[in-house]
C-alpha positions as a Markdown table, in Angstrom:
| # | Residue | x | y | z |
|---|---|---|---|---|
| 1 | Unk | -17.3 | -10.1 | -6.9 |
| 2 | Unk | -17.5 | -8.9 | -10.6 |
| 3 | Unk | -15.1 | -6.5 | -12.1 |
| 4 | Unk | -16.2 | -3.5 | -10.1 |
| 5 | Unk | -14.4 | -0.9 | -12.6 |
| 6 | Unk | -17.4 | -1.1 | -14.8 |
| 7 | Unk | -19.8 | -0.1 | -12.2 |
| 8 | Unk | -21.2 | 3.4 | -11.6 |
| 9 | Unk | -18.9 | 5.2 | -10.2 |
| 10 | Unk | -19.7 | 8.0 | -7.6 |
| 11 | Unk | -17.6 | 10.8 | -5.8 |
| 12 | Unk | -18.1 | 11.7 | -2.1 |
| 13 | Unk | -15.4 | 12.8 | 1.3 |
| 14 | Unk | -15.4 | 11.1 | 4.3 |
| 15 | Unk | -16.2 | 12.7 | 7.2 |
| 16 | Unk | -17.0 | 10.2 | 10.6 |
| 17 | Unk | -17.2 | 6.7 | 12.5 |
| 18 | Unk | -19.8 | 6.5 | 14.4 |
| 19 | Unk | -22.0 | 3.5 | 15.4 |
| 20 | Unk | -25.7 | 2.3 | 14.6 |
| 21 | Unk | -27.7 | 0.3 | 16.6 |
| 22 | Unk | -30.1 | -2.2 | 15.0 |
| 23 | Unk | -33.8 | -2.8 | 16.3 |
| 24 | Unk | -32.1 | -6.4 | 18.1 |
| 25 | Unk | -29.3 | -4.2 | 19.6 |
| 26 | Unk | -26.6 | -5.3 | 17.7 |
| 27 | Unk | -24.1 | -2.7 | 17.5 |
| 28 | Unk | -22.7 | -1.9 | 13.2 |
| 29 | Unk | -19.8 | 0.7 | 13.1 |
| 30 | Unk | -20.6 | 2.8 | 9.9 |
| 31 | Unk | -18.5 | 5.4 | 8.4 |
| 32 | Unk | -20.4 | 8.7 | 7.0 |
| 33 | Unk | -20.0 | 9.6 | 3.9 |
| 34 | Unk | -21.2 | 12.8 | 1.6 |
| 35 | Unk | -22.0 | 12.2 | -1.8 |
| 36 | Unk | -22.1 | 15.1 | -4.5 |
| 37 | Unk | -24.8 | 13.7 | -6.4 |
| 38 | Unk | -28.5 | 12.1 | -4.6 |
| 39 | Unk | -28.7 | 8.6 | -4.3 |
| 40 | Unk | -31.9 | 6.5 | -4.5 |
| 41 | Unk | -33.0 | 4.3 | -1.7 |
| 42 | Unk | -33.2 | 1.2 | -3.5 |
| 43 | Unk | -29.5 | 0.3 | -3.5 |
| 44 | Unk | -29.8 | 0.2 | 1.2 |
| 45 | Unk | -27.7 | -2.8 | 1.7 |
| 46 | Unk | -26.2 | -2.9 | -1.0 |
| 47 | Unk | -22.4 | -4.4 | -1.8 |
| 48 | Unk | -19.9 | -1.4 | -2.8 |
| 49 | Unk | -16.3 | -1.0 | -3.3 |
| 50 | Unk | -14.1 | 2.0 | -2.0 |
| 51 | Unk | -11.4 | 3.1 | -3.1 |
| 52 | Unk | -9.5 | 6.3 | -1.3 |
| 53 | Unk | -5.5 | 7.6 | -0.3 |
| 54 | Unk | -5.1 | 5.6 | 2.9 |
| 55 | Unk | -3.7 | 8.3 | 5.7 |
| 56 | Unk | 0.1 | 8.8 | 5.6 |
| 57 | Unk | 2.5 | 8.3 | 8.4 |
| 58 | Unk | 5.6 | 9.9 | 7.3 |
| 59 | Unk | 9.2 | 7.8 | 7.4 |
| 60 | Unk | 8.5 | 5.4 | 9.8 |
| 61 | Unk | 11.0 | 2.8 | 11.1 |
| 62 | Unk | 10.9 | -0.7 | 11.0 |
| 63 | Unk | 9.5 | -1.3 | 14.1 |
| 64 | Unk | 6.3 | 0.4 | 13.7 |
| 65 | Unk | 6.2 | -0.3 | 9.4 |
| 66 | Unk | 7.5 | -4.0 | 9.9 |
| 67 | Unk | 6.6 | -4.3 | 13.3 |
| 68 | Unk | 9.7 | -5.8 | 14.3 |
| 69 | Unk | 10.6 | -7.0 | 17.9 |
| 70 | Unk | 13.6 | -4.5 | 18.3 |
| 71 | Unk | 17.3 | -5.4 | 19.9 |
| 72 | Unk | 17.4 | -6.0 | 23.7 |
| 73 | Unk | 17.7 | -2.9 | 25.8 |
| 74 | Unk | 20.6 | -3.8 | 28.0 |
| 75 | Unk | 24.0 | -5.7 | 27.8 |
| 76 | Unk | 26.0 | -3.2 | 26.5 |
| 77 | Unk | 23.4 | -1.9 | 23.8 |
| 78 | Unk | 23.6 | 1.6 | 23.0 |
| 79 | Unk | 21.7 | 2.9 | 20.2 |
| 80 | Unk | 20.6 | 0.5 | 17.9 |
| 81 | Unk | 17.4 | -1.5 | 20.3 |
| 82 | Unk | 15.2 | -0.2 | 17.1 |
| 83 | Unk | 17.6 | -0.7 | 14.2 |
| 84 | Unk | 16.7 | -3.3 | 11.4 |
| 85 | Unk | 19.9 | -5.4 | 12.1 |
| 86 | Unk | 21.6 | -6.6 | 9.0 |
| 87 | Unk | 20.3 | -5.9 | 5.9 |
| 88 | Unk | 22.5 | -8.9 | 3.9 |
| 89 | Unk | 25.6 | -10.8 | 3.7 |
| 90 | Unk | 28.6 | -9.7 | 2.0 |
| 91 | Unk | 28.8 | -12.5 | -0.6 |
| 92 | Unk | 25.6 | -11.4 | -3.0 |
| 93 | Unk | 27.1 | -7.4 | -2.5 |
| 94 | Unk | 23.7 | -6.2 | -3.1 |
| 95 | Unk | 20.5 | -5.7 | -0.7 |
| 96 | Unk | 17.4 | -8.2 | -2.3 |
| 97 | Unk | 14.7 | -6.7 | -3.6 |
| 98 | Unk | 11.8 | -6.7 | -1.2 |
| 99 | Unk | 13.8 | -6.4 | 1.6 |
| 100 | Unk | 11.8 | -5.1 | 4.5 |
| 101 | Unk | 13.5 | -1.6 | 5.8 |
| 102 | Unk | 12.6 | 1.3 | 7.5 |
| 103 | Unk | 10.9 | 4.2 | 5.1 |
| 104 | Unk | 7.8 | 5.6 | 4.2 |
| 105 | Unk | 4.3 | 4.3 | 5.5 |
| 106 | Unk | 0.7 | 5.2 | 4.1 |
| 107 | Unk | -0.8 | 7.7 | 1.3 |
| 108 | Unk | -1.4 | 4.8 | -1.1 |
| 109 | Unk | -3.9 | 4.0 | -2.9 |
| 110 | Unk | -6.0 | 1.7 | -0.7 |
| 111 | Unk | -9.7 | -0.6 | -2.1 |
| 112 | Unk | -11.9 | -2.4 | 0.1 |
| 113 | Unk | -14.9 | -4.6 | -1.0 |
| 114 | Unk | -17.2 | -5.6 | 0.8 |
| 115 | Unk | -18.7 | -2.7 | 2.5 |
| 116 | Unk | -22.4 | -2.3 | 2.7 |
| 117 | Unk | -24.5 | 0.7 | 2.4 |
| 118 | Unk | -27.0 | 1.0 | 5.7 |
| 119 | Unk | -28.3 | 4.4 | 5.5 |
| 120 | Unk | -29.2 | 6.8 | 2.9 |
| 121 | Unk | -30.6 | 10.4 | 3.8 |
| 122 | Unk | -31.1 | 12.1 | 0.2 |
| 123 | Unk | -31.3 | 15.8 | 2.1 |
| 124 | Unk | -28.2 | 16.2 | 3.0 |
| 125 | Unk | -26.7 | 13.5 | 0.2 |
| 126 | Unk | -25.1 | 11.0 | 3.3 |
| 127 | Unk | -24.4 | 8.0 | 3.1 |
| 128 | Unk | -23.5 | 5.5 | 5.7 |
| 129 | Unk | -21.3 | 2.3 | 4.9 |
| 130 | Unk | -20.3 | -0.5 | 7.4 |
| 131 | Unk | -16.7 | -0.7 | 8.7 |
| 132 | Unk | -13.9 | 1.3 | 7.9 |
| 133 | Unk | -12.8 | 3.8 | 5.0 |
| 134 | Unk | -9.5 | 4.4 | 3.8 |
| 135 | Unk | -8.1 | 8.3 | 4.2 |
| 136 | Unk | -8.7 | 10.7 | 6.4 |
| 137 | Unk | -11.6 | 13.0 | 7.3 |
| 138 | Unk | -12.4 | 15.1 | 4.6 |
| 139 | Unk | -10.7 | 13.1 | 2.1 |
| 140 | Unk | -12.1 | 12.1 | -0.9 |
| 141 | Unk | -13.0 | 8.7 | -2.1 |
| 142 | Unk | -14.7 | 6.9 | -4.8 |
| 143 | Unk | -17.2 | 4.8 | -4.6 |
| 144 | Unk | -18.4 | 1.7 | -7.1 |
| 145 | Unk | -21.3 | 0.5 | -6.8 |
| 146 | Unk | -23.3 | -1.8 | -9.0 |
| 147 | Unk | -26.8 | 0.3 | -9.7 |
| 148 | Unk | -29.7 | -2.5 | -11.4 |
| 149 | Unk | -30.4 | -1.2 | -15.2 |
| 150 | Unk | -33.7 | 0.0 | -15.0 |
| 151 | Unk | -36.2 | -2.1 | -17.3 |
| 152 | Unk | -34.1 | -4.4 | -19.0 |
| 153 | Unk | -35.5 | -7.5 | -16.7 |
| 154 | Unk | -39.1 | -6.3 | -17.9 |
| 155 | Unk | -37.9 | -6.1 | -21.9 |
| 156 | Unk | -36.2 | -9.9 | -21.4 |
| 157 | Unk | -39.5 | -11.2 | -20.2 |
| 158 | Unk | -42.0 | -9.8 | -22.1 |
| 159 | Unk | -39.8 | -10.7 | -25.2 |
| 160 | Unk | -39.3 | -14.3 | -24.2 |
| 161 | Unk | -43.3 | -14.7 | -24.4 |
């Protein structure tokens, strides 16, 4: 995929999952999205990248950021079954960067590529992509998408003759 910053960009919110069933049956999950500006039909199917704040989950430990498998439960154990355990030896007397701990999970900025645009309804400027979108309902994201420049195939052609 090209550098997608230099594609149009648009603005638009998230606001569902659903599902969409092809004429074969095959099941698509899509993810509605409104645009503030129309879009044309041309660009159905085509490739787009999104970019959004992923949804945050607060301080989380390490067993649900890390997803680590936790002390045993028994044995004498009394409070520490989701600790992180040791966090280094005494000899360095520091922690290492990138050390995996417990802390806060989520509201970053998250891109996806890849998703495909399978319904347009210009009315009521929605949009529906395949798969997933980062962020909550309601939350706003930007889309990229790579729009053909209108008559410069025609100019190339007729230039070249």
């Amino acid at each position: 995929m090209q550098d997608y910053k230099n594609w149009n960009k648009l603005k638009g919110k998230k606001l569902n999952m659903s599902q969409v069933f092809t004429p074969e049956g095959k099941v698509i999950p899509v993810t509605y999205v409104s645009l503030e500006s129309a879009l044309d039909s041309s660009v159905l199917n085509n490739e787009v990248v999104i970019s959004s704040i992923s949804k945050g989950k607060g301080f989380t430990g390490v067993m649900k950021k890390w997803n680590f498998k936790g002390a045993q439960a028994t044995r004498g154990q009394s409070d520490k079954a989701r600790s992180g355990g040791s966090i280094g030896a005494q000899t360095p007397s520091k922690v290492f960067k990138g050390k995996k701990m417990a802390g806060n999970q989520g509201n970053k900025q998250v891109t996806l590529k890849g998703l495909r645009i399978v319904d347009i309804n210009n009315e009521t400027k929605i949009i529906a992509l395949t798969g997933p979108v980062p962020g909550a309902r309601n939350a706003d994201i930007t889309i990229y998408i790579d729009l053909p420049q209108q008559g410069t195939v025609v100019e190339e052609v007729q230039n070249a003759n």
